[in-house]
N, C-alpha and C positions, 0 to 999 in steps of 0.2 A: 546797558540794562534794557532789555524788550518791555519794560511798561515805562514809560515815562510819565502817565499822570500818577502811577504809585513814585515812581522815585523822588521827581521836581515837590511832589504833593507833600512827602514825607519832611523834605527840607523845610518848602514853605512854613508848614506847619510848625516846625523846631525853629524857624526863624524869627528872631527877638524885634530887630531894626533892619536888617540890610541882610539880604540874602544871594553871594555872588555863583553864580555858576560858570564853567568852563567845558566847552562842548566841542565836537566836529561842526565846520560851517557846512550852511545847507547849499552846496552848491553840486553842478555834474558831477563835474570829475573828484571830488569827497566821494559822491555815491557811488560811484563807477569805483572807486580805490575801495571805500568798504565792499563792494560787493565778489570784489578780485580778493581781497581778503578774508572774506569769509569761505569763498571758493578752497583755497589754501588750508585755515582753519578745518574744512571739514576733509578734507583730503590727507588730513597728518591726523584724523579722528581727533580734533578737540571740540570741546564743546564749546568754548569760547568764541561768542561773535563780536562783531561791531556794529551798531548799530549811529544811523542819522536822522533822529529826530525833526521833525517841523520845527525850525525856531517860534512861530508863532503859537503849537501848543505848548509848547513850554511857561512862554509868556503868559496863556490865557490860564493857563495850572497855577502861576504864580500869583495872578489874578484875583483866582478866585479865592485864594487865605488873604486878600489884602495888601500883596503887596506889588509898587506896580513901578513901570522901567524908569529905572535913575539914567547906565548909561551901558553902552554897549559895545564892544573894541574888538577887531578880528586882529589875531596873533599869526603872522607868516599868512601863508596858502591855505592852512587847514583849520587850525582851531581859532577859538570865538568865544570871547569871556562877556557877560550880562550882567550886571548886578541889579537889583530891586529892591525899592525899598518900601517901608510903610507911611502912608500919610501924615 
């Protein structure tokens, strides 16, 4: 999704006690793979991209509804799960 303070914002928001999310890690070669990927995606005409979020605006979206990093775990090479919670 290309807005991430609407997205993460919109969870936060709906979120009761614990809020976990699962993301691409912020690292080169994620970006370098989204960005070959997107290359691809517009090339077969889809509108569908990938994007890679700052981990840290994520966190500070999550922030700012009150809830804040419990704990944080990268899955394989690419993805990266967060969870937050409230005080």
């Amino acid at each position: 999704y290309p807005d991430v303070d609407a997205l993460a914002g919109a969870a936060a928001a709906h979120a009761r006690g614990r809020l976990v999310l699962t993301y691409p890690q912020e690292r080169p070669f994620v970006r370098a793979g989204a960005r070959v990927a997107n290359a691809m995606l517009r090339l077969s005409r889809s509108t569908f991209r990938v994007y890679v979020h700052p981990v840290g605006r994520i966190e500070a979206v999550a922030g700012a509804h009150g809830l804040g990093p419990a704990t944080r775990r990268r899955h394989g090479l690419v993805w990266e799960s967060a969870a937050f919670g409230r005080a």
